[in-house]
N, C-alpha and C positions, 0 to 999 in steps of 0.2 A: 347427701341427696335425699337420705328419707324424710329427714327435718324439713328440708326444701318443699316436699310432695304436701309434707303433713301441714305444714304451713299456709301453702297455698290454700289447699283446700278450705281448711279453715276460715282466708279470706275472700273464700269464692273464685278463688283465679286460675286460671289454664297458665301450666308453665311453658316457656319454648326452649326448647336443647340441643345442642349438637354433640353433647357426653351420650358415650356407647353405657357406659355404666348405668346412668340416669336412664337409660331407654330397657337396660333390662329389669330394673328394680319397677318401673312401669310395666313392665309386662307380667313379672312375679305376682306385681299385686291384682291382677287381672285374671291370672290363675289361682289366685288364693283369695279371691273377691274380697282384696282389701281398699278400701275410699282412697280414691284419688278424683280430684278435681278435673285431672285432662291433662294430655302434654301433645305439644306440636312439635315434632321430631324432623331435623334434617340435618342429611352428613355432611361433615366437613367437606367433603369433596364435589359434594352436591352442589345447589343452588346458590349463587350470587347473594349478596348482602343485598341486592335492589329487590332478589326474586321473593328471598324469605319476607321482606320486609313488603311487598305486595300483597303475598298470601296471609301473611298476619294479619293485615288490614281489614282483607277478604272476610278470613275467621272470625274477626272482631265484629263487623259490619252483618255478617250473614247469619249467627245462631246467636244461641244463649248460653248460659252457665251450662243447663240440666241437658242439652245435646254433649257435651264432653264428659260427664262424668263417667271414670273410668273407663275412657275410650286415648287411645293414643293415633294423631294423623300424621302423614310422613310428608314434608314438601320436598319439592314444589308438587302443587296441589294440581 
């Protein structure tokens, strides 16, 4: 998962997760102000496969890169 973060970021991209692990190593590095690109977070339990895949849309269509960095959103939005 950290390679995943370090990854992204490096290609400019927000990742999307439903790993609890992924969501805390995003929050770690948020407390230890280390660069992440953004993660859109929803639990498994949560929101429908139509709901996440609306709000990603949303996310895609409404900001930019530099609105996520180092910010984690939880859908559904």
């Amino acid at each position: 998962d950290e390679i995943i973060l370090d990854r992204a970021a490096a290609f400019g991209r927000v990742v999307f997760s439903q790993d609890l692990d992924f969501l805390r190593i995003a929050r770690g590095r948020q407390v230890t102000g280390t660069h992440f690109a953004g993660v859109v977070f929803a639990h498994q339990n949560g929101p429908t496969v139509r709901q996440c895949i609306d709000d990603l849309a949303v996310v895609a269509i409404a900001s930019e890169l530099r609105d996520w960095v180092n910010f984690v959103r939880f859908l559904p939005l």
